[in-house]
N, C-alpha and C positions, 0 to 999 in steps of 0.2 A: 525481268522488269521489276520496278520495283514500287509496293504498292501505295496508295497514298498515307496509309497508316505509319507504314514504314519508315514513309518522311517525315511525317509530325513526329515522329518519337526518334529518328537521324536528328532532327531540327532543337526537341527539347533537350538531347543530350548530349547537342555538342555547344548549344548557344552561351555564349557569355554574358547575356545582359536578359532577363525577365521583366515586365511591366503588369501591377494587375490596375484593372478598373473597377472601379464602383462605382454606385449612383448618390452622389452627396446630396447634402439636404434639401439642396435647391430643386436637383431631379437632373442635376448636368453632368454628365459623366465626370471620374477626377480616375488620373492617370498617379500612380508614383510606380519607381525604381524598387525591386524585390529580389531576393536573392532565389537562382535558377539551383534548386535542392535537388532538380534530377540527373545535373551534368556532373556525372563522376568521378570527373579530374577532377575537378572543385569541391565536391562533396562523395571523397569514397565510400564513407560511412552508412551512407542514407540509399545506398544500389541494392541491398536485397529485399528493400521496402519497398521502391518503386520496379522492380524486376516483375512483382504480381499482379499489374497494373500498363501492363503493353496491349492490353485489348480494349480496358474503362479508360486510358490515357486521364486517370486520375491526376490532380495534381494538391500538392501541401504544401500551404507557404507558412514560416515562421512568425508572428508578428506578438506585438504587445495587445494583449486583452484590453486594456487602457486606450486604446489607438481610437483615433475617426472612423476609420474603414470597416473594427468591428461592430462600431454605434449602426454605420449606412449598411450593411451586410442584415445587420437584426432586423432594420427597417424594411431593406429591398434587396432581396436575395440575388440577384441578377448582377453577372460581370464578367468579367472576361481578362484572360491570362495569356499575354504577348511573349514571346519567344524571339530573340533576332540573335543574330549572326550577320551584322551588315558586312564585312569585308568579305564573308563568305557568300555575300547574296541571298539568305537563308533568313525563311519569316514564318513561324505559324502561329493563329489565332486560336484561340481556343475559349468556346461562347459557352455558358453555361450558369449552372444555379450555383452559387458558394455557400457555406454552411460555418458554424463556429467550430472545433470537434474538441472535446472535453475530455475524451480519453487520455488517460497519462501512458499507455503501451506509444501512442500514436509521438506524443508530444517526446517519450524516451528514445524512441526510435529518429526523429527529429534533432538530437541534441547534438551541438557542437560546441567541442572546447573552447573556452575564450568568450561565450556568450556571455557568461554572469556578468561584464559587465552591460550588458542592457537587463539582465534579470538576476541579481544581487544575490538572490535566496535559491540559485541552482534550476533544474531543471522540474521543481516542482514550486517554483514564485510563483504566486497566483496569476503573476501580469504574463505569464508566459501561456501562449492560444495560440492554437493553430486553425489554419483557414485551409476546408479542402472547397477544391474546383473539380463537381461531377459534369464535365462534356455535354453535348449536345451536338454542338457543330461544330468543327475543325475547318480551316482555312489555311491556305499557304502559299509558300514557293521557296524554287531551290532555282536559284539561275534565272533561268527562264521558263520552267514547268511550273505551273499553280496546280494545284488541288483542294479540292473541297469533299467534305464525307460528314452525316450524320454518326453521332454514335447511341446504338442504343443502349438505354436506360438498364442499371444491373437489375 
């Protein structure tokens, strides 16, 4: 059988489409399209970074330092990182505190060819930030199985 962990991280790495939220200024959640950095076909580069991370079901998303998301992040940490797979019937939620992370190992490990053009000066443009998502509660479904699990705090 297979456990619910197992599915949140079937679900992160095979889904084609990520969504994260945050809380904008008003205080109303806002939804955009993110690219899923843990699904390995799509990003082979970036598997032995999230390989260390199948227990904290850590997540890193790419973004501009520049952006709204990291203004409402600074303000209110609280968000949440959607995973789907709709043709496969496949969803998990992942609720949690996000953070800005300022490491340059992080942001190296991170890098994909082709990005300079959103970050002109390489993998060390200042506009270039990453956003991790430390878990808390996971949600989902595969078909017709849901599952739900806390995770604790590293």
């Amino acid at each position: 059988m297979t456990s619910p962990r197992e599915l949140a991280l079937l679900v992160m790495e095979t889904a084609d489409r990520a969504y994260l939220t945050t809380l904008a200024d008003d205080g109303y959640p806002e939804t955009r399209a993110i690219l899923n950095l843990r699904n390995p076909s799509l990003y082979p580069g970036q598997a032995d970074l999230f390989a260390a991370h199948g227990e904290d079901l850590l997540v890193y998303i790419s973004t501009n330092a520049s952006s709204a998301k990291v203004r409402q992040i600074e303000r209110s940490p609280r968000g949440c990182v959607y995973y789907c797979h709709p043709k496969r019937w496949r969803g998990v939620s992942l609720v949690g505190d996000l953070e800005i992370v300022r490491d340059a190992f992080v942001r190296r490990a991170l890098w994909n060819e082709g990005w300079t053009a959103y970050y002109p000066r390489g993998v060390d443009d200042p506009d270039n930030a990453v956003i991790c998502l430390r878990p808390r509660r996971v949600q989902g479904w595969t078909g017709e199985e849901r599952f739900e699990f806390a995770v604790e705090p590293a």
